[in-house]
C-alpha positions as CSV (number, residue, x, y, z in Angstrom):
1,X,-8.0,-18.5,5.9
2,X,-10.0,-16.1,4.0
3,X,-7.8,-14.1,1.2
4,X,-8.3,-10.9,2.5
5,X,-7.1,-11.9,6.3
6,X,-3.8,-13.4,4.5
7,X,-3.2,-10.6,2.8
8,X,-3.7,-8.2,6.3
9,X,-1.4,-11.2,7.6
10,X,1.1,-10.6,4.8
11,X,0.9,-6.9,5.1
12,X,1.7,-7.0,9.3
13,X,5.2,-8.8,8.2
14,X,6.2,-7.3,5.7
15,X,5.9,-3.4,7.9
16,X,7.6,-6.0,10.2
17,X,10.3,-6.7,7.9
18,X,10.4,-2.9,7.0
19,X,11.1,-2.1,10.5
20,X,13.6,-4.6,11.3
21,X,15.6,-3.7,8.3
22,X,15.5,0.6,9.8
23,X,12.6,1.4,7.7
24,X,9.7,3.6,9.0
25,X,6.8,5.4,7.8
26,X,5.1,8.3,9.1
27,X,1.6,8.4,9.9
28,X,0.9,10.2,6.3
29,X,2.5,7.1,4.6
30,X,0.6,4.2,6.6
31,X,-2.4,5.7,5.6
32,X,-1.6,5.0,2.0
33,X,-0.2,1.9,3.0
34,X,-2.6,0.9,5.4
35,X,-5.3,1.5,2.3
36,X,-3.6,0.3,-0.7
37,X,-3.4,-3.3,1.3
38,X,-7.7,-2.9,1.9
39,X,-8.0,-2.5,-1.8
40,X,-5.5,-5.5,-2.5
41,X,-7.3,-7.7,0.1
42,X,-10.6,-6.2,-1.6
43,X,-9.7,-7.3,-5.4
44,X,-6.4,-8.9,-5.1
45,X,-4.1,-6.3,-6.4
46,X,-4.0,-2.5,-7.0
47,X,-3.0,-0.1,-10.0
48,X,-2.9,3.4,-10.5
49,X,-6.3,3.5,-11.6
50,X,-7.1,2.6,-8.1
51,X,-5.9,5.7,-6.4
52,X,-8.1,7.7,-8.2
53,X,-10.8,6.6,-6.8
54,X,-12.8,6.9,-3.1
55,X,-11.0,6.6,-0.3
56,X,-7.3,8.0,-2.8
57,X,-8.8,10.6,-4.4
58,X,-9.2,12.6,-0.9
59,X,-5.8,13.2,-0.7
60,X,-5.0,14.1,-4.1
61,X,-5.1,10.9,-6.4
62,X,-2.3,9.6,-8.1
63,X,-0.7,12.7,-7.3
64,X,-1.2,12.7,-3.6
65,X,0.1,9.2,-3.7
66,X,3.4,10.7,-5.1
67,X,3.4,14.2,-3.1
68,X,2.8,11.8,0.2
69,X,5.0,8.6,-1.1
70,X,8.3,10.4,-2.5
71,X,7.9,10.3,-6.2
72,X,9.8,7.3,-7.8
73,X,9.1,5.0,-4.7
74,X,5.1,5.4,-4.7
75,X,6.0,3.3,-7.8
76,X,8.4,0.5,-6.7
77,X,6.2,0.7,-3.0
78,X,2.6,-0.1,-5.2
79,X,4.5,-3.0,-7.4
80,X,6.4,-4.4,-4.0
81,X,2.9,-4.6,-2.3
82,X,1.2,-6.1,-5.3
83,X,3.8,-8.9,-5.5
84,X,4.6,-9.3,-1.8
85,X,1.1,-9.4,-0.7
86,X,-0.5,-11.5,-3.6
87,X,1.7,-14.1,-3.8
């Protein structure tokens, strides 16, 4: 299987596992999501750097990411995808 359809494949179970344990995200926050996992499956991870580039620097960058993400948790959300969808 390609790399970037495991990590798409990685990505549906974890939201999976997100939901199952009462998590949900609005449609604001899947769009970040939704994009930080193309640029993982793209070049097989993701930094901060990343978000101030096209399509992140849209909606604000780095700090659109936080605005949109809640503050502290873009952080721990942007390491949990780089580990969880990597690996």
């Amino acid at each position: 299987m390609p790399y970037a359809d495991r990590v798409h494949q990685r990505y549906a179970g974890w939201l999976r596992q997100q939901e199952q344990a009462g998590v949900t995200y609005t449609a604001v926050e899947r769009w970040w999501l939704d994009n930080v996992t193309d640029v993982i499956a793209a070049s097989a991870g993701i930094s901060a750097e990343d978000l101030e580039t096209a399509p992140f620097a849209e909606r604000g960058g780095v700090d659109g990411a936080i605005r949109d993400l809640g503050g502290q948790h873009t952080v721990e959300l942007l390491r949990t995808l780089n580990e969880e969808l990597t690996a």
